[in-house]
N, C-alpha and C positions, 0 to 999 in steps of 0.2 A: 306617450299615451294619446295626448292630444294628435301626433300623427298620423294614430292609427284611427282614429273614431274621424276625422275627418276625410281617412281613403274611403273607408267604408262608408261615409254618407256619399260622398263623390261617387261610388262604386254604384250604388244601392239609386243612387236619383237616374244614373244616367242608364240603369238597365232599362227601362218601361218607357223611353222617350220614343223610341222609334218603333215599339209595340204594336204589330198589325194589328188592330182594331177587338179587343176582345167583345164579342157579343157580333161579332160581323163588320161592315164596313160602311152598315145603313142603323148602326144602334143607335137607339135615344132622340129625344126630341130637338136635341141641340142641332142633328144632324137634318130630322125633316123639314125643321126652319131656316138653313141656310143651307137646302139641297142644292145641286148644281155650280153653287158659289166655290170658288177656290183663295189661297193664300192664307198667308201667316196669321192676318189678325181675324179670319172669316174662323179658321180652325180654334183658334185660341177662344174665339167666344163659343164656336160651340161645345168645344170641352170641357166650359166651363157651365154653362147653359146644365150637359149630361152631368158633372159632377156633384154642380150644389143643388137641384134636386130628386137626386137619388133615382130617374127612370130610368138609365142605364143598367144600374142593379135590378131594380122591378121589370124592367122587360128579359133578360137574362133569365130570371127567375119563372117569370111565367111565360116564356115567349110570344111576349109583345111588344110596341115599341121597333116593331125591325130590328128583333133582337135572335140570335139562335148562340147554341151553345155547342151546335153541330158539327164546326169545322175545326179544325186544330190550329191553334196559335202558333204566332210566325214570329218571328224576328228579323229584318231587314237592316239594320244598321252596324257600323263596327264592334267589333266583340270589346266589353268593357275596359277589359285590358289595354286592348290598342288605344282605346277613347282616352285614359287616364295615364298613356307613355307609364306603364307597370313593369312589361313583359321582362324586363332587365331585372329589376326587384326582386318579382316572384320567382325569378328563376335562381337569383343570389340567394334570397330565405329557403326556396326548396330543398338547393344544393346541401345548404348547413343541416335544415329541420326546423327550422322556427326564424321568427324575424317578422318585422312590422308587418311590410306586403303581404305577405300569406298571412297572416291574422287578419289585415283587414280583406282581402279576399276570402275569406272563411264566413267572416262577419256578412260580408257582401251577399254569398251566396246563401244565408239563412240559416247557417250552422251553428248550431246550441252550443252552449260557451263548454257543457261535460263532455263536448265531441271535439273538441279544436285542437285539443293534443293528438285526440287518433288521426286529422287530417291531415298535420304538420308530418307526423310520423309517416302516413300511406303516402302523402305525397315524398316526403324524402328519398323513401323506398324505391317507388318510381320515375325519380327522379331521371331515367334514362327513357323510360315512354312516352313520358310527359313532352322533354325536351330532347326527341329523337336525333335531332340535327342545328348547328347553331344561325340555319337560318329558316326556322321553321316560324310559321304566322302566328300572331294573338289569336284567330279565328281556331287556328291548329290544337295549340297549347290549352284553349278553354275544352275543345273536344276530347282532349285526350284527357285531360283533369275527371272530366265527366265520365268517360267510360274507365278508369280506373278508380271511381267514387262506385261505378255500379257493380264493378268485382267485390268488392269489401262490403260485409255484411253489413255493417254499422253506420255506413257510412248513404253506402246504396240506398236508403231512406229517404236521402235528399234531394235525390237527381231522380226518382220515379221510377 
């Protein structure tokens, strides 16, 4: 147990690191006070500047703060899988229907604990869409997870 609630924190921290900019790529004050400035610890303070107090969310909210809520959210970095060396795992527990990696990928991706048996199931099921070829990408294997979450009634709730 402890294995699994520790994939799922690891799964779950490392989605929103590389997070294009929710609210734009000029939101919050953290951002207008070290405009132009680049690097690690210039970024680090301003995320922090934007989080502890809360105008990231208030400009989002009212559009201010060089804030919009207009463009759609991006993603840029490796798909969680690849990040957490899983894609071997999830593809072992698919095959069966249950097993740690796919519970804590279930977890990961926000799935209510009375839904994790249907996703272990769906995914079992499609255990050949999912994993079309044995040298298909973590980038591949999260898209196809996804649009076979968006075929299933019950499931399609959590992928939009």
């Amino acid at each position: 147990m402890k294995r699994v609630l520790m994939a799922a924190v690891m799964l779950g921290a490392s989605m929103p690191v590389f997070a294009t900019a929710p609210g734009g790529p000029g939101c919050g004050w953290g951002n207008m006070l070290f405009e132009g400035q680049s690097g690690l610890p210039i970024h680090l303070v301003a995320t922090i500047v934007n989080g502890t107090s809360g105008n990231k969310t208030f400009g989002m909210t009212s559009g201010t703060n060089g804030c919009s809520t207009s463009g759609a959210l991006a993603y840029d970095g490796e798909s969680m899988l690849a990040m957490n060396g899983m894609v071997e795992e999830v593809a072992q527990d698919m095959a069966t229907g249950e097993g740690d990696a796919l519970t804590a990928l279930s977890v990961s991706m926000g799935i209510a604990e009375q839904d994790r048996a249907r996703f272990q199931q769906v995914m079992h099921e499609n255990f050949a869409t999912v994993f079309p070829s044995d040298d298909v990408t973590a980038a591949d294997v999260m898209n196809n997870i996804v649009t076979v979450m968006k075929q299933d009634r019950e499931l399609a709730t959590y992928v939009g």
